[in-house]
C-alpha positions, -999 to +999 in steps of 0.1 A: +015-001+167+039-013+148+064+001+118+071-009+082+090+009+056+077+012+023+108+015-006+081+024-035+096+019-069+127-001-077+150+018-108+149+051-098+184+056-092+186+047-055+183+011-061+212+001-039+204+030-012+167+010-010+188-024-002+207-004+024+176+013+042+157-024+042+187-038+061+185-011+082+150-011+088+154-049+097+181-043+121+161-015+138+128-041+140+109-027+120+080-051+108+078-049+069+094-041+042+069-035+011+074-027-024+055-015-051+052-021-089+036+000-116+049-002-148+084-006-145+100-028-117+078-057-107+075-062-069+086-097-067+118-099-082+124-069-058+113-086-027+132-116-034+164-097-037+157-078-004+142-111+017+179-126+008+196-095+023+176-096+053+169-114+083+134-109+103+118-083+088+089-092+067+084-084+028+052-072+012+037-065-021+021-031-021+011-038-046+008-071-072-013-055-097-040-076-103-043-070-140-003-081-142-011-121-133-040-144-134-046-151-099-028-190-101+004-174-112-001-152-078-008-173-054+026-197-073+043-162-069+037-157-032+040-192-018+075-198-036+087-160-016+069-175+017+088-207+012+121-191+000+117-160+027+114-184+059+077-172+063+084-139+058+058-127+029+029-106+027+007-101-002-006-070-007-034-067-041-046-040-059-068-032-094-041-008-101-059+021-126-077+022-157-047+040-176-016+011-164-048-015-166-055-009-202-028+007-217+001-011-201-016-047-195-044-046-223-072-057-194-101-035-197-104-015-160-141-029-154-156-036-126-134-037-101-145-054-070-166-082-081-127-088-105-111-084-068-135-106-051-131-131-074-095-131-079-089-132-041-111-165-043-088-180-063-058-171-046-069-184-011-076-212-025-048-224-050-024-210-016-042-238+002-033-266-020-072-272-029-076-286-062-080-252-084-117-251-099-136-220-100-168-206-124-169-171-118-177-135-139-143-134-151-126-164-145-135-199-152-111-228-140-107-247-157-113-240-191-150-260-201-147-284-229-107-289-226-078-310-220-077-290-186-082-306-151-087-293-115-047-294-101-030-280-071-001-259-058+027-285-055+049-258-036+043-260+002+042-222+017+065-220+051+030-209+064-007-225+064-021-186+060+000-161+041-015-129+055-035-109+023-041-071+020-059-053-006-049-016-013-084+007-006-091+042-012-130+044-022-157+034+006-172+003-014-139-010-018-128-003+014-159-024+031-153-053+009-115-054+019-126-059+057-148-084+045-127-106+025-086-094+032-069-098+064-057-060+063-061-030+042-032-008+025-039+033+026-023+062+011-027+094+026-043+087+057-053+117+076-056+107+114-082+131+120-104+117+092-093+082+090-126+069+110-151+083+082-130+077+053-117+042+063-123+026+097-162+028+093-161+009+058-137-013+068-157-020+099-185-025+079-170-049+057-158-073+091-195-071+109-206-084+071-182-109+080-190-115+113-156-107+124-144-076+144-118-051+137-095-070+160-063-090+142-070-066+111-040-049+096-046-012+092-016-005+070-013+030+058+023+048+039+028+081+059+062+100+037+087+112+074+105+147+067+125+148+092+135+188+110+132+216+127+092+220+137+099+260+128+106+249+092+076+233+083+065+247+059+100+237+039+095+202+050+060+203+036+073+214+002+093+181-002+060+163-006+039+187-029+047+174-065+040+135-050+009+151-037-001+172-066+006+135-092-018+116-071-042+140-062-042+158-095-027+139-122-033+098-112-064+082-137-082+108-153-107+134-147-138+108-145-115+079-123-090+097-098-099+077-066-072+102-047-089+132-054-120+120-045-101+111-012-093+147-008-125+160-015-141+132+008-112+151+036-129+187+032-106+195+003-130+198-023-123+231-042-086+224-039-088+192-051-105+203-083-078+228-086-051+206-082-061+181-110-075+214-132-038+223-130-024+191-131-042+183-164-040+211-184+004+208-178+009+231-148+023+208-127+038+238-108+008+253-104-008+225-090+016+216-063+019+252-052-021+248-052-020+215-029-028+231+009-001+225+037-029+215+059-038+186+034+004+175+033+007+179+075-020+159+081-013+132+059+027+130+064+049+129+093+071+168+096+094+182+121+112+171+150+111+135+166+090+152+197+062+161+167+061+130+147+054+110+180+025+130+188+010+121+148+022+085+154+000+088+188-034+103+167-026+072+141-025+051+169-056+062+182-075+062+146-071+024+147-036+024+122-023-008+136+008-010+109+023+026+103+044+021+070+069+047+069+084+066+035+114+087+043+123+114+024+160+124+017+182+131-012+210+112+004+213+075+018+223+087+051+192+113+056+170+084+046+188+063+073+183+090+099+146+092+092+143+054+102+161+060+133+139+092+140+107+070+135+115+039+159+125+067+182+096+088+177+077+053+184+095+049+215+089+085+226+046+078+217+050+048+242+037+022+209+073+002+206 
């Protein structure tokens, strides 16, 4: 199993912090580097300024929203930082939600795998220099009864196949990624639950396939607190307002694909409570309501000894790619964390 970091959002205030920790990571071997865009930093500006800085480790989208770019201006996007990075990019997709789709990028939040399907088409196939024509649902290429005419990428990737991930929660979704991605980004993966709420569909999606679970990236974002494994319960704290956002205040009521994850986990009261909470302004309320079970099992807490033995159970649930987020309010607790997780990697017998 390997590691990745994950900085999350660029412009929160830690910006050069972030550079430090990628350099870090990449002098400690760690794999990847991802980044993520919502409605504020975009991913690949990001990427490009951390691929400069660094040497080996890899960069990856988590995510290019797919609403943000018709899928040419993609697959332009990632073979300019595979070129630019020596080889080093990963793409990582995602539908994003209804409220950024719509409100932020004006494209209606409607059916979203046959739009993913189809944009992943598209991409795969203006990255391999093809000439670009497609007639699909929502994209037509190019344009019937004008001046357009089928062209290709002129820029030549480092790479023949730039690896592409698609960022899963729901089961449907998660089958299609193993049938048409080469790995699948998760947020809070519990390794006690991963099999039935994501290694079964995505296993599903391969045999559709005809392709096996082996060579797939199983790529989830697991927050580290590192301490003392008497103090958990402190640790766990750090993590319960990014729990109670996702859980209880990400979409809306109808379209909140991480508290369906919860409830799909056994959390099914307290997930209603949490976004009950969440939505009616007590976001206090709802983080004290998120259970420590629910944050343990889905983040790394305690001593190195402790987060070996969950890097073990993620190893054994088929995680392939263990993206780490460490938490600290200081650049040098976030650089400790790193350490702490190659070690605890070490200490699992994974490195």
């Amino acid at each position: 199993m390997q590691l990745g970091i994950n900085l999350g959002y660029w412009g929160g205030g830690m910006d050069a912090d972030n550079l430090a920790v990628a350099q870090e990571a990449d002098r400690l071997g760690y794999a990847v580097c991802w980044a993520a865009e919502a409605y504020g930093s975009d991913a690949a500006t990001v990427l490009t300024w951390v691929a400069a800085q660094t040497e080996r480790i890899d960069v990856g989208s988590a995510i290019f929203q797919i609403p943000a770019r018709q899928p040419a201006m993609t697959a332009m996007t990632a073979a300019t930082l595979d070129s630019l990075s020596g080889g080093r990019f990963r793409l990582g997709l995602g539908v994003s939600g209804p409220q950024v789709s719509e409100g932020w990028y004006g494209v209606k939040f409607d059916k979203p795998l046959s739009r993913t399907r189809e944009y992943v088409e598209i991409v795969r196939k203006a990255m391999s220099r093809e000439r670009l024509a497609h007639e699909g649902e929502h994209w037509t290429l190019p344009l019937p009864g004008g001046p357009g005419k089928p062209i290709k990428l002129t820029v030549h990737p480092q790479r023949e196949h730039i690896p592409l991930y698609i960022a899963a929660i729901g089961p449907k979704n998660l089958e299609q990624t193993g049938e048409i991605a080469d790995g699948a980004l998760l947020i809070f993966p519990s390794a006690e639950h991963l099999e039935e709420t994501a290694i079964r569909p995505l296993r599903a999606g391969r045999e559709k396939a005809g392709k096996s679970l082996d060579g797939f990236d199983v790529c989830p974002t697991v927050p580290l607190a590192l301490g003392d494994d008497g103090d958990l319960a402190a640790l766990a704290d750090t993590f319960r307002p990014y729990t109670a956002l996702y859980v209880g205040g990400m979409g809306s009521r109808k379209q909140n694909f991480y508290n369906r994850l919860a409830q799909r986990m056994g959390y099914e009261k307290e997930a209603v409570e949490i976004q009950d909470k969440y939505l009616a302004g007590d976001k206090e309320g709802a983080a004290a309501a998120v259970p420590h079970e629910l944050i343990d099992k889905t983040t790394l807490l305690g001593s190195v000894d402790r987060i070996a033995d969950r890097m073990r159970a993620y190893a054994a649930a088929g995680v392939t790619t263990l993206t780490l987020a460490p938490a600290g309010f200081t650049l040098d607790e976030r650089i400790a964390a790193l350490r702490a997780g190659t070690e605890a990697l070490e200490r699992a017998g994974l490195a």
